[in-house]
GUKOL-108177 format. One record per residue: x, y, z of N, C-alpha, C, O in turn; residue number from 1. Coordinates in steps of 0.05 Angstrom, whole numbers. Layout:
<kollos>
n_X  n_Y  n_Z  ca_X  ca_Y  ca_Z  c_X  c_Y  c_Z  o_X  o_Y  o_Z  i
X  Y  Z  X  Y  Z  X  Y  Z  X  Y  Z  NUM .
...
</kollos>
This chain:
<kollos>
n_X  n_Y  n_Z  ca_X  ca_Y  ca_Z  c_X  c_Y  c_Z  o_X  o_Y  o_Z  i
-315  -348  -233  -288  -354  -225  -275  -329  -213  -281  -306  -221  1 .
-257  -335  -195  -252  -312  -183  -227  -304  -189  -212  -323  -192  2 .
-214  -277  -191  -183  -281  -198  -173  -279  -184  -150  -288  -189  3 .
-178  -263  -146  -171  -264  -120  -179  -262  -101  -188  -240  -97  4 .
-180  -282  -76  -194  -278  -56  -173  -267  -31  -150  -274  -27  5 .
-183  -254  -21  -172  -247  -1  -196  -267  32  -220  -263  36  6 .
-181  -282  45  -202  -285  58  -187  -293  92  -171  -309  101  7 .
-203  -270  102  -192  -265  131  -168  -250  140  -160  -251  163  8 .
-158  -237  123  -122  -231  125  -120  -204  137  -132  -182  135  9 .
-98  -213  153  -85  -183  170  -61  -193  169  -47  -213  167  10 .
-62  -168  169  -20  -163  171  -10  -145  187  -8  -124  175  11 .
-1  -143  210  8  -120  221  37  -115  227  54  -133  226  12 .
42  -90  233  75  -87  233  73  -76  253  96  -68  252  13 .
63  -66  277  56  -64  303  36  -73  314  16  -79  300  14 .
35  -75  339  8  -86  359  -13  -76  357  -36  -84  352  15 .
-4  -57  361  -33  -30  361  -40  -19  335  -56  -1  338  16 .
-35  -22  318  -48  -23  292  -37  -37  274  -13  -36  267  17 .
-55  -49  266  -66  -69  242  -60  -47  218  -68  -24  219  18 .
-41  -61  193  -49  -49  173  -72  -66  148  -77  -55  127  19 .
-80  -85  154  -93  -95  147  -104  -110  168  -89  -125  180  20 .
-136  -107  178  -145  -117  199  -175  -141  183  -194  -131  170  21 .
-171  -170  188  -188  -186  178  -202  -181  150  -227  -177  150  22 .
-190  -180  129  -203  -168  106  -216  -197  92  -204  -218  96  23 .
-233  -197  81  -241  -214  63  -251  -199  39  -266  -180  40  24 .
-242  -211  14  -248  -189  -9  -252  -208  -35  -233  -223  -34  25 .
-263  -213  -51  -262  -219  -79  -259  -204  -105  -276  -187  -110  26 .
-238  -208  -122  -229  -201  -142  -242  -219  -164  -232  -242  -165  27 .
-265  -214  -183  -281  -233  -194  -254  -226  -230  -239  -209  -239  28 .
-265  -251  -236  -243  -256  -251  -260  -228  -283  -283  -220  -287  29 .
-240  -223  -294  -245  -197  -314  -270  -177  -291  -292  -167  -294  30 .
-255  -177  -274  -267  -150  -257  -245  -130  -254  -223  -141  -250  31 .
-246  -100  -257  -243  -75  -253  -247  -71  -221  -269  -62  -213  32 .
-232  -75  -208  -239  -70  -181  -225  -41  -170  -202  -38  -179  33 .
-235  -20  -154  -220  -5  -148  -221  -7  -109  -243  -11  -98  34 .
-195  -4  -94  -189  -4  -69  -185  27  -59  -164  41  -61  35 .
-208  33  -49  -207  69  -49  -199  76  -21  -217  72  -4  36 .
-182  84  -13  -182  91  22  -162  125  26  -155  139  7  37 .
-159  131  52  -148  164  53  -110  142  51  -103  118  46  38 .
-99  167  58  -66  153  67  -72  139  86  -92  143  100  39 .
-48  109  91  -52  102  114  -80  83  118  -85  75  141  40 .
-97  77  97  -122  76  99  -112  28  102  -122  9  113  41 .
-92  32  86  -76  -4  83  -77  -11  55  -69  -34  48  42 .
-86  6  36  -87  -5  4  -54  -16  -7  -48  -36  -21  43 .
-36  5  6  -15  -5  -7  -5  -39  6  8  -57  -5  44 .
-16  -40  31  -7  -65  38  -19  -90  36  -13  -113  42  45 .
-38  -80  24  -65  -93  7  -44  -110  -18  -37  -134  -20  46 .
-38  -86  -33  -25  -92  -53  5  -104  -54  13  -116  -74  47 .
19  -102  -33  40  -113  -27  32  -148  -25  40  -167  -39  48 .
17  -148  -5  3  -175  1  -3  -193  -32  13  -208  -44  49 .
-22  -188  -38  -26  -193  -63  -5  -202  -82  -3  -225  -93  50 .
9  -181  -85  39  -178  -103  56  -205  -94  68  -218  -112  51 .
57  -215  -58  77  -224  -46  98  -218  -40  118  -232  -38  52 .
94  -185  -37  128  -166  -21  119  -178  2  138  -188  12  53 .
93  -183  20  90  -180  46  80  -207  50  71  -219  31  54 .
81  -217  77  67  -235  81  42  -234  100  47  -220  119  55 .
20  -244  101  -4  -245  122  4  -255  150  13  -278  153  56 .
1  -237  171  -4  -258  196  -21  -271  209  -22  -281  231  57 .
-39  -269  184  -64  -288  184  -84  -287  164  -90  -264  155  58 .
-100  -312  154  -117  -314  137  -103  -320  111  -79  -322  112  59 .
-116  -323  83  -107  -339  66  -112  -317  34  -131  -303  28  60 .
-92  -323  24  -96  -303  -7  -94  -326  -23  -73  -339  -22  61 .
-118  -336  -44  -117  -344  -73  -122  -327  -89  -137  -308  -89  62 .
-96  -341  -114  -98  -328  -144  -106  -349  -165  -91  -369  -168  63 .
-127  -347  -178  -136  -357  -198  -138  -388  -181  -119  -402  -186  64 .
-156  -399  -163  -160  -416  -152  -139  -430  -136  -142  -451  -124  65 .
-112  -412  -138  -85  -427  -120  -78  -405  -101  -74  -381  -103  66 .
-77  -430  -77  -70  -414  -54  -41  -405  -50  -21  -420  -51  67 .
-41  -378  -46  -12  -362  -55  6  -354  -38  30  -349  -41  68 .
-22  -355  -4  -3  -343  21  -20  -352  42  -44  -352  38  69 .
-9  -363  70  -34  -372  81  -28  -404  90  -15  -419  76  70 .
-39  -409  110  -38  -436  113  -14  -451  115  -14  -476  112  71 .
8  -436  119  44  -453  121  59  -451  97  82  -457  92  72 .
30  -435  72  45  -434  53  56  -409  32  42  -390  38  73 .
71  -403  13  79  -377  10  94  -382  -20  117  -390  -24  74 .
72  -375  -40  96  -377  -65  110  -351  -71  97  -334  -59  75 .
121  -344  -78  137  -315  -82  130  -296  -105  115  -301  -124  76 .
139  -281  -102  122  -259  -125  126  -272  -159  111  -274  -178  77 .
157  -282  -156  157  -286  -194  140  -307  -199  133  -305  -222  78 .
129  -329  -187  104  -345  -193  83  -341  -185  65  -357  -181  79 .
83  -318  -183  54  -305  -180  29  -302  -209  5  -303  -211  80 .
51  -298  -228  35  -282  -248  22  -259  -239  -3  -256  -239  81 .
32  -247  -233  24  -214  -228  32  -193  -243  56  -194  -244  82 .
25  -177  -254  25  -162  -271  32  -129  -257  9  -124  -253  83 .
49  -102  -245  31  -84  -240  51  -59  -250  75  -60  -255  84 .
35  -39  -251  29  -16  -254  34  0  -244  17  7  -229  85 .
62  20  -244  71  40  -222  61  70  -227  54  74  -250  86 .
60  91  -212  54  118  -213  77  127  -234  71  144  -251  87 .
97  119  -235  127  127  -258  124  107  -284  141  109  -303  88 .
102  88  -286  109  70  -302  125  57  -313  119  41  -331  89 .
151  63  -301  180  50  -296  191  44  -326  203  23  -332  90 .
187  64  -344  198  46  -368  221  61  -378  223  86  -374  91 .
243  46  -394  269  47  -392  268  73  -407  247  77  -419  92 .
286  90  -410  282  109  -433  303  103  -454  304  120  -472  93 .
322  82  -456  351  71  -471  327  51  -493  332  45  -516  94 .
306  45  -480  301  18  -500  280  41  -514  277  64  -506  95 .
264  23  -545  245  32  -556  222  14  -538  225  -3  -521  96 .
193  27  -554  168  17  -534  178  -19  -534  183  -32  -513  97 .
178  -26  -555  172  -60  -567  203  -74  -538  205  -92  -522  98 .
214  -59  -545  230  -74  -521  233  -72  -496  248  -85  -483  99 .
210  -48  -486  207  -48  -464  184  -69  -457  181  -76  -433  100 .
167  -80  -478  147  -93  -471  164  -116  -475  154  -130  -457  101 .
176  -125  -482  186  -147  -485  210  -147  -456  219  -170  -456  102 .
218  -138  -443  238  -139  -430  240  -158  -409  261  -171  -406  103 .
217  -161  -393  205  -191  -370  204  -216  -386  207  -239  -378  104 .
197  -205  -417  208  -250  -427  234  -246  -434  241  -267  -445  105 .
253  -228  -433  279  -232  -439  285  -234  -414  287  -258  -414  106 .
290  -227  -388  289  -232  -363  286  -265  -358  301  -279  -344  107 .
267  -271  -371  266  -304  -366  265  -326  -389  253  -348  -389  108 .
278  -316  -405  299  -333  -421  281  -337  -449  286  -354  -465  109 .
262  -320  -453  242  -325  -482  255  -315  -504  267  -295  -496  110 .
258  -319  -526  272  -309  -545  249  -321  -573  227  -331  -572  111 .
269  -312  -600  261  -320  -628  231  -318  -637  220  -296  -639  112 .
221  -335  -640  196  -326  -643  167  -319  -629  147  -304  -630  113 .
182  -346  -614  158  -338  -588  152  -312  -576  130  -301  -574  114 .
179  -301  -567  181  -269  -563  177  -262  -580  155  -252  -575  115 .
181  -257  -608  162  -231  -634  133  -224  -626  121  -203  -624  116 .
124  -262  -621  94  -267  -629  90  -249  -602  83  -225  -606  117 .
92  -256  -578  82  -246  -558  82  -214  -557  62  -207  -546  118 .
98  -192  -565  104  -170  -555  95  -167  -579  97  -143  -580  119 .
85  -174  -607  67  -160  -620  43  -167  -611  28  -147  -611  120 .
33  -186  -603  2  -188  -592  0  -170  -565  -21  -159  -560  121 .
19  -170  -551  17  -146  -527  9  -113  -540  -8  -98  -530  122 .
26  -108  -562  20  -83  -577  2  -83  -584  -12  -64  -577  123 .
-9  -101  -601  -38  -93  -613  -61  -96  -594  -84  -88  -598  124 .
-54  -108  -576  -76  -108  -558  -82  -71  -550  -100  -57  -557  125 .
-59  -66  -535  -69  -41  -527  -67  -15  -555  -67  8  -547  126 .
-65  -19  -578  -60  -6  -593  -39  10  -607  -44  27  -624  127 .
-8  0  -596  7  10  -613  25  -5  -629  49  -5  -624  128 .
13  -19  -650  33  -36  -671  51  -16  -678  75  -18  -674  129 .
42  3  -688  51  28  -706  78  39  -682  96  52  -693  130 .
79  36  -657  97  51  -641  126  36  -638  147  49  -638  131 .
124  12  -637  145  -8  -631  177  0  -624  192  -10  -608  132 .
181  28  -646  204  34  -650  208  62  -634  227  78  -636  133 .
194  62  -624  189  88  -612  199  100  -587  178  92  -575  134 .
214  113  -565  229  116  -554  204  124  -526  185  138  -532  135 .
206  119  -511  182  126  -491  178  160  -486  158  173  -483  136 .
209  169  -487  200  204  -488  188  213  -509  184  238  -510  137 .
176  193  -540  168  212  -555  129  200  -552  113  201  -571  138 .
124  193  -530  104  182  -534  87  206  -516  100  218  -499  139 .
64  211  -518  40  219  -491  35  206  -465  37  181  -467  140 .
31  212  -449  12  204  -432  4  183  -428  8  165  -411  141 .
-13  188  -452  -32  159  -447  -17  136  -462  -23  113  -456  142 .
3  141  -481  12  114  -495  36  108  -474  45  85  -475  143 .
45  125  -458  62  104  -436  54  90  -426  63  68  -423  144 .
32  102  -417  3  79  -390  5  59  -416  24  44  -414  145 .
-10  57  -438  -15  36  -452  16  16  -454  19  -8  -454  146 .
33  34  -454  63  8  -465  64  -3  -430  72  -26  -432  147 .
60  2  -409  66  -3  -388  40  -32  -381  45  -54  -372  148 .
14  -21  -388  1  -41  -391  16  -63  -406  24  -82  -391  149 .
22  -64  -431  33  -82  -456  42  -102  -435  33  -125  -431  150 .
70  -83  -419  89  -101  -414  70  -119  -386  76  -142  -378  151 .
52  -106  -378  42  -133  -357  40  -150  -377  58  -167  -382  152 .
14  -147  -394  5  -171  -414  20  -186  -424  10  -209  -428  153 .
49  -181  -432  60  -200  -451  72  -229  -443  82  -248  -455  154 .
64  -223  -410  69  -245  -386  45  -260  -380  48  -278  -364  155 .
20  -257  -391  1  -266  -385  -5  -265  -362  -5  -287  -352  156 .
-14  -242  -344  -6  -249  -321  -41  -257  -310  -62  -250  -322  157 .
-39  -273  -285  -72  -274  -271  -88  -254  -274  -111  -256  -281  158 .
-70  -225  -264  -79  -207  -250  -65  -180  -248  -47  -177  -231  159 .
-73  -161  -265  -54  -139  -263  -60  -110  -242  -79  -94  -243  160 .
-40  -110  -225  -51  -89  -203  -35  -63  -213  -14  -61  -226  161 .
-48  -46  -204  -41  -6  -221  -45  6  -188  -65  6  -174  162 .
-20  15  -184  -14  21  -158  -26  56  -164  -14  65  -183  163 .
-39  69  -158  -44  96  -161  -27  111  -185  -16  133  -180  164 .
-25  98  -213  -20  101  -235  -27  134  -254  -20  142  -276  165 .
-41  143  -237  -45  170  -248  -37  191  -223  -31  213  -232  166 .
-36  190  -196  -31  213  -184  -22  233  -184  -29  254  -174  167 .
4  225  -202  31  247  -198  22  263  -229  36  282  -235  168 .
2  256  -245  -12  276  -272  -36  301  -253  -49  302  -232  169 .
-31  315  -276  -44  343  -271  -72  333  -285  -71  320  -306  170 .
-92  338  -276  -124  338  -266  -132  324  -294  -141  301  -297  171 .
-127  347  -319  -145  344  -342  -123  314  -356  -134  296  -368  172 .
-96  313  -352  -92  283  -365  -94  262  -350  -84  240  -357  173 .
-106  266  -325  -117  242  -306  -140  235  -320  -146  212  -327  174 .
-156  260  -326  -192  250  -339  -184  235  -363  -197  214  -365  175 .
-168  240  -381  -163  222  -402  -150  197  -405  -152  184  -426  176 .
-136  188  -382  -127  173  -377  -132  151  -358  -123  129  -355  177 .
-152  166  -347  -175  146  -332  -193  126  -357  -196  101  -357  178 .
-204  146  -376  -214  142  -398  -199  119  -412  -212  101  -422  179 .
-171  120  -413  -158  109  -430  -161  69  -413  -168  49  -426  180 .
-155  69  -387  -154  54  -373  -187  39  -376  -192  15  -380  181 .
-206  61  -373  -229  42  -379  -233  25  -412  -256  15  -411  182 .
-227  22  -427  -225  29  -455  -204  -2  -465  -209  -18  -483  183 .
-180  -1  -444  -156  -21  -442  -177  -49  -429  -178  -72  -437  184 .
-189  -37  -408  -198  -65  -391  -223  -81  -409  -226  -105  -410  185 .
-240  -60  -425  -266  -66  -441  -254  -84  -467  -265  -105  -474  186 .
-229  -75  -482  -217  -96  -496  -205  -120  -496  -204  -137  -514  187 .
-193  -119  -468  -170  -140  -461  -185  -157  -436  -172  -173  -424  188 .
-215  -152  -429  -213  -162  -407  -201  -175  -388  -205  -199  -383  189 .
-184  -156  -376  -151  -164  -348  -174  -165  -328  -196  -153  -329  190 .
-166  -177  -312  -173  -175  -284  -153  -161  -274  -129  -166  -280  191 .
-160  -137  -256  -144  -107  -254  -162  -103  -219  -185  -107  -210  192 .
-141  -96  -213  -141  -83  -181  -124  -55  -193  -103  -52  -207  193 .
-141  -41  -181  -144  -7  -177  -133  6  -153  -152  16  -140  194 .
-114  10  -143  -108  23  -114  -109  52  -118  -92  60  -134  195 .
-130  74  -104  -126  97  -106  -137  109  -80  -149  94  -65  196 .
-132  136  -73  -133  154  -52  -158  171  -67  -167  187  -51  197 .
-171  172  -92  -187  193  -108  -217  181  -112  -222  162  -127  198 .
-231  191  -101  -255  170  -101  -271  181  -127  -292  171  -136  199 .
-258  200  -135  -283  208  -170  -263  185  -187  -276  168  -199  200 .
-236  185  -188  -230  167  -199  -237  134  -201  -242  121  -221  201 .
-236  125  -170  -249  102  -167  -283  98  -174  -291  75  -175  202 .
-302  120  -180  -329  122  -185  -325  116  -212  -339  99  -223  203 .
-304  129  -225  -317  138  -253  -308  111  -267  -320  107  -288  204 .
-289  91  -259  -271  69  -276  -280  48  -272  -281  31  -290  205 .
-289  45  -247  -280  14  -230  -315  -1  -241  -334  11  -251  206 .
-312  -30  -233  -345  -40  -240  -353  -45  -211  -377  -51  -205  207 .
-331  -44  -190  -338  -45  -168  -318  -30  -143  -294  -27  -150  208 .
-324  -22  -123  -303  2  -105  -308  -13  -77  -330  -20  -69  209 .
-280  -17  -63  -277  -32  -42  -273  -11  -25  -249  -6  -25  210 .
-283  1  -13  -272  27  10  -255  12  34  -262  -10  41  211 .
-233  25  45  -212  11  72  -216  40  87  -220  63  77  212 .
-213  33  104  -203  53  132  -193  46  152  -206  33  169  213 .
-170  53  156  -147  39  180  -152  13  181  -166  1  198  214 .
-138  0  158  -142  -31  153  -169  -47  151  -170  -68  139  215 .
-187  -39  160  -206  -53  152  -233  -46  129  -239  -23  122  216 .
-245  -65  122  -256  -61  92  -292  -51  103  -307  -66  117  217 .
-298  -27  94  -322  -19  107  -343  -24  88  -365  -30  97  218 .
-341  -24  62  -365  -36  42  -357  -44  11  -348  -24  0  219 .
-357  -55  3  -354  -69  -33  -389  -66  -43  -410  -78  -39  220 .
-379  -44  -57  -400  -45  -86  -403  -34  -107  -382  -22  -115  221 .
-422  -33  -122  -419  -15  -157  -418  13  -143  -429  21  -123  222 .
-402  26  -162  -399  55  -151  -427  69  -148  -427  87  -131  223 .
-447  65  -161  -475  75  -164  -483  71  -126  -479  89  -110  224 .
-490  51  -121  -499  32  -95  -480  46  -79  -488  48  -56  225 .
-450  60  -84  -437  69  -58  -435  92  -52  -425  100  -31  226 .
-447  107  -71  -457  136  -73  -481  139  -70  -487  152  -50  227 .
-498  131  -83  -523  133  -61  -541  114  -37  -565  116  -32  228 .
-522  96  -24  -533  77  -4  -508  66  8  -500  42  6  229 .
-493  90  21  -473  79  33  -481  60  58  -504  62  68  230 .
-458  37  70  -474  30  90  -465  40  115  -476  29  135  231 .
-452  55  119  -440  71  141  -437  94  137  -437  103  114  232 .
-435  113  163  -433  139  168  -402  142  150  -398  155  130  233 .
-390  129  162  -360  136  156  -355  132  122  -337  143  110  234 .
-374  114  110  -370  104  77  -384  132  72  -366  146  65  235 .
-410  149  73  -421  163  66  -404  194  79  -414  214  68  236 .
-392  198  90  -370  219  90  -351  220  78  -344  243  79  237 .
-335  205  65  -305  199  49  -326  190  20  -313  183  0  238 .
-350  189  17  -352  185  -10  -372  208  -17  -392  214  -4  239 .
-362  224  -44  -383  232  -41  -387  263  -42  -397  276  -61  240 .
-377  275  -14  -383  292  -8  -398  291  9  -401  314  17  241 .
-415  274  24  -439  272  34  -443  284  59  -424  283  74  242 .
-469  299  69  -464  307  101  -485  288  115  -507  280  107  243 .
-467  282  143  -486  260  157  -499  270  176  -481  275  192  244 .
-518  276  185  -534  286  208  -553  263  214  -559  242  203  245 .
-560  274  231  -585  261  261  -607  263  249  -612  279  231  246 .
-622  248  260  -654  236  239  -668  223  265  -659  213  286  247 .
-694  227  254  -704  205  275  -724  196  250  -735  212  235  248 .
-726  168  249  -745  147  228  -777  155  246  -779  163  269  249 .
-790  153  234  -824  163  245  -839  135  237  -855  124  252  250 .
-833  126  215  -846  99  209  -844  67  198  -861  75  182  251 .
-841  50  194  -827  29  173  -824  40  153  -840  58  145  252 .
-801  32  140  -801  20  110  -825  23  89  -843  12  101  253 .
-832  29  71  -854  15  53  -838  31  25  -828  53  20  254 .
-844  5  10  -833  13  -21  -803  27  -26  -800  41  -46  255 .
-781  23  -7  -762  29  -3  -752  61  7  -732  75  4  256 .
-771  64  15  -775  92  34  -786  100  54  -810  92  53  257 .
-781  117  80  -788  107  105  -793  142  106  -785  160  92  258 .
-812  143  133  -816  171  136  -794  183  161  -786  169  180  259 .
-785  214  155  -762  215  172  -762  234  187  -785  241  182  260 .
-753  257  208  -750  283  214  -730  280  213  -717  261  222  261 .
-715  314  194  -685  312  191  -686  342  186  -700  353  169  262 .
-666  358  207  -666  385  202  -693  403  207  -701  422  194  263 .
-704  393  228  -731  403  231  -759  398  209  -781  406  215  264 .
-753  387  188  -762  376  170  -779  349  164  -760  333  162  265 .
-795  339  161  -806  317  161  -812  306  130  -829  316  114  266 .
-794  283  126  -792  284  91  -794  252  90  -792  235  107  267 .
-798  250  63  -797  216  55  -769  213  48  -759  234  39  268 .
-753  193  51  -730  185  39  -719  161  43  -723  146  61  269 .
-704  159  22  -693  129  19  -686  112  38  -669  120  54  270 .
-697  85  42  -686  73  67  -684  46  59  -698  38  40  271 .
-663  28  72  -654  -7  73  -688  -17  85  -701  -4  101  272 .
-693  -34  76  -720  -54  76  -724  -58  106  -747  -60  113  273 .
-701  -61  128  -701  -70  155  -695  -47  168  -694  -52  192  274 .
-691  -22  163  -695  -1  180  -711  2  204  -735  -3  202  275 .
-700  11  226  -719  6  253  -721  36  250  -705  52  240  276 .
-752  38  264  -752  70  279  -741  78  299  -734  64  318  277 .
-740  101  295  -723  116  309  -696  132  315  -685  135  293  278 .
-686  139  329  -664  155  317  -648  145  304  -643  121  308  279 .
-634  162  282  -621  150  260  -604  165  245  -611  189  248  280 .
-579  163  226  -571  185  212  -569  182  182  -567  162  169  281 .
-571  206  175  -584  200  140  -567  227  120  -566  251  121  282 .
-552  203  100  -532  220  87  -548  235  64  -562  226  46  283 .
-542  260  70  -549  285  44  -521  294  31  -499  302  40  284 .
-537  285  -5  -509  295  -17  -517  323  -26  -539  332  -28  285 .
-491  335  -32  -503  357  -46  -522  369  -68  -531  392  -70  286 .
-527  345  -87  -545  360  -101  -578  347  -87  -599  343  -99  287 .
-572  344  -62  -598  332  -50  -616  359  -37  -639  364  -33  288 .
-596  369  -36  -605  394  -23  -615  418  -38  -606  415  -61  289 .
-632  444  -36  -653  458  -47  -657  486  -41  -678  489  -28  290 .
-649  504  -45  -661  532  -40  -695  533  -46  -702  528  -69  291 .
-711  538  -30  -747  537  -35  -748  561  -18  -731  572  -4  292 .
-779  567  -25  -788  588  -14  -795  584  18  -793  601  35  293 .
-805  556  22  -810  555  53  -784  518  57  -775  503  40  294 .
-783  520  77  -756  504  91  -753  512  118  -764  527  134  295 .
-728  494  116  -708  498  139  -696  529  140  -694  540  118  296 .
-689  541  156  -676  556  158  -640  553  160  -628  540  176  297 .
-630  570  138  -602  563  143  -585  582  128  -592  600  113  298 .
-567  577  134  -536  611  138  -512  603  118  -494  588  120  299 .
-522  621  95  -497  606  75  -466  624  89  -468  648  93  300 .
-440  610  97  -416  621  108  -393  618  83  -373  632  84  301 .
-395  600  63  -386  607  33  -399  607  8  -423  601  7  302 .
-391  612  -5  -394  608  -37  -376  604  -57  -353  614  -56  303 .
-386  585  -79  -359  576  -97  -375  566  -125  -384  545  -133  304 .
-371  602  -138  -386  593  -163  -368  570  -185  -344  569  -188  305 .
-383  558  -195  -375  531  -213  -382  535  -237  -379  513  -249  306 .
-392  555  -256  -411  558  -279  -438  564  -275  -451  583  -267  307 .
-445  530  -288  -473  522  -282  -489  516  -257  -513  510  -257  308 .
-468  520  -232  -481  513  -210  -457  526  -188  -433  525  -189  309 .
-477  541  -166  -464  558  -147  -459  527  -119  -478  513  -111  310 .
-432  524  -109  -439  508  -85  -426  531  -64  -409  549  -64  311 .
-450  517  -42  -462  528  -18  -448  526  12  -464  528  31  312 .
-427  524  18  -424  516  52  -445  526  67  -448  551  64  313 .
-467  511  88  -475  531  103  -490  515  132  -484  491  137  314 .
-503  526  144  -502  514  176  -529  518  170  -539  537  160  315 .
-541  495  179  -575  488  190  -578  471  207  -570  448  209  316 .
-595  487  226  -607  468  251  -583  454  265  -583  432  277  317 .
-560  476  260  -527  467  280  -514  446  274  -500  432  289  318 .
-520  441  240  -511  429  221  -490  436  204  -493  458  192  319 .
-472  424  200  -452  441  175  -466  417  147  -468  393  149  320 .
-473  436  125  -473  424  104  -460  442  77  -452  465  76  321 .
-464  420  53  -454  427  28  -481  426  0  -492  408  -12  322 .
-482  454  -1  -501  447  -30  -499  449  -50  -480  465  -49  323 .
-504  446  -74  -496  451  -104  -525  468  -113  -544  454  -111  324 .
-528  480  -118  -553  498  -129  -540  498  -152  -517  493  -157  325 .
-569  507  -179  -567  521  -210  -556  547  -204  -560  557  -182  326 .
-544  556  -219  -529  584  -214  -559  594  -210  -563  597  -186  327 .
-579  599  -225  -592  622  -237  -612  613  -212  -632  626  -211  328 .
-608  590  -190  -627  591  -173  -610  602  -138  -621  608  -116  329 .
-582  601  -146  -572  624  -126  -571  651  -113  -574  669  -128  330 .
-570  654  -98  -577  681  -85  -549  693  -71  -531  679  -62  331 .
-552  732  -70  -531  726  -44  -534  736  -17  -517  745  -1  332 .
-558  733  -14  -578  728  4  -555  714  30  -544  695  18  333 .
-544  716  55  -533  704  88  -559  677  84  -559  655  73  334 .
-576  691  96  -598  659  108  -615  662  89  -621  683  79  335 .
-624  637  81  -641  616  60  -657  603  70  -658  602  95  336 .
-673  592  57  -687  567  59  -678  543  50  -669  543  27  337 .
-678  522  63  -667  503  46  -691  467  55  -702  458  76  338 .
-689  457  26  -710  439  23  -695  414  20  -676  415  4  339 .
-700  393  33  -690  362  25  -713  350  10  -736  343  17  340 .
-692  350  -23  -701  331  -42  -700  294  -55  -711  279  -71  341 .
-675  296  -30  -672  262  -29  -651  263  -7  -641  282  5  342 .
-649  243  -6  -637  222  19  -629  202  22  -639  188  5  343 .
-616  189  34  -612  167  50  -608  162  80  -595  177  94  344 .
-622  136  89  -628  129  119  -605  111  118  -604  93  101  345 .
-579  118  140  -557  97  136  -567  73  153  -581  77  173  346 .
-564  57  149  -577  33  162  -564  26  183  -540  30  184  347 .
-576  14  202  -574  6  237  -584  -18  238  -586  -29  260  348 .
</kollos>
């Protein structure tokens, strides 16, 4: 069952660019989806759409098997059942948590018991029975995200969308709070749309990552599959880290690896089953790459020790690349050798 399809939809607010250009997308029902793109990339109007701030100038949006926008027709955001999630988490600081989670069924006329029952089952879902009384400035971090979740839940909604919900936090209570978000969806299974600009974030949470670029949708898959088998040049540069260079294929396919020249180099590496020979370009991530005694020749122009591992800027065969070496296998050695230990053949 699906909890949203997106199918065919653009929306534009000028001629010449589409902020959403023909998207078709599925939102599988208790899926974790994340919508990863730069600024400008169309997630927020993704999410507007969705929500029903905006309307499509073409193609059709269902939620939970009802068609929502599309086709002559257009229900509005409060019968949506939508649930979402702001970067401020918008919560009152006059009320305690329990009545901030409760505040959308007082909004629409719930009261006595039905409201108790609900906004304690919203609490214990995400874990704070114990907070109820609690004023949102005396809480962390992560228990605002959680009361802000509550208050989607206590609406039951289809579908709860988290508009870039962590950006405006500093690095290390993003990692915990990413954490916290995976942890919320594994208990409550919500069907949750993810909109973010951070693609370690979108790797590390989502069960699946929708990449956009200037409105249109370049690949949907498990974050594993979009990190190492992007299907485009452009997915394997914005994810990743990855560097794309020129290849030429030397042979078919066999056993999901094809023979290649890359960097003066002639190596086995990963390839799609229908790969043609011949020229081609093939994403190297950084820890793909190798200081060896014999290689390529190549010109380290930075360095940026990390601990356990030195990374590399450096130019081969009129290449700019990025490597991650073991510290203790770094040098500070100008020109190197450098070895390709894996790969990918982007597919054509």
């Amino acid at each position: 069952m699906a909890g949203v399809i997106l199918d065919r939809v653009s929306r534009r607010f000028d001629a010449d660019h589409p902020a959403l250009d023909d998207v078709s997308l599925e939102l599988r029902h208790g899926e974790l989806l994340a919508v990863l793109g730069r600024s400008g990339s169309g997630k927020t109007t993704l999410l507007r759409l969705i929500a029903g701030f905006e309307r499509p100038d073409a193609g059709e949006i269902r939620i939970a098997g009802e068609s929502v926008a599309g086709n002559g027709r257009f229900v509005p955001p409060e019968r949506r059942r939508i649930g979402m999630v702001f970067q401020s988490y918008a919560l009152w600081p006059h009320m305690d948590v329990r009545r901030n989670i409760g505040y959308p069924l007082e909004a629409r006329g719930v009261k006595g018991a039905d409201y108790d029952a609900r906004v304690s089952r919203a609490l214990e879902a995400v874990g704070l029975s114990a907070f109820g009384g609690r004023r949102p400035q005396a809480l962390s971090g992560g228990q605002r995200q959680r009361v802000a979740l509550a208050r989607c839940l206590v609406m039951d909604p289809a579908v709860v969308l988290l508009d870039e919900p962590l950006a405006s936090l500093d690095i290390h209570l993003r990692a915990s709070l990413s954490q916290e978000l995976v942890s919320f969806h594994a208990s409550t299974g919500a069907t949750m749309l993810y909109v973010t600009h951070d693609q370690a974030e979108a790797l590390a949470i989502a069960d699946r990552v929708a990449v956009l670029d200037h409105g249109r949708l370049l690949q949907v898959d498990a974050p594993q599959a979009l990190y190492r088998e992007p299907a485009s040049a452009a997915v394997a540069a914005f994810v990743g880290g990855g560097s794309v260079v020129p290849a030429e294929v030397l042979g078919p396919p066999a056993g999901g690896v094809a023979p290649v020249r890359v960097l003066g180099l002639v190596r086995t590496l990963r390839a799609h089953p229908g790969q043609p020979t011949g020229p081609a370009e093939v994403c190297l991530r950084p820890e793909d790459l190798a200081i060896a005694a014999a290689g390529a020749a190549g010109w380290v122009t930075q360095r940026a020790y990390q601990g356990a591992t030195v990374a590399l800027d450096l130019t081969c065969a009129g290449e700019r690349l990025r490597a991650v070496v073991p510290a203790s296998a770094a040098t500070d050695e100008t020109e190197i050798r450098l070895d390709i230990r894996d790969g990918w053949i982007i597919p054509r």
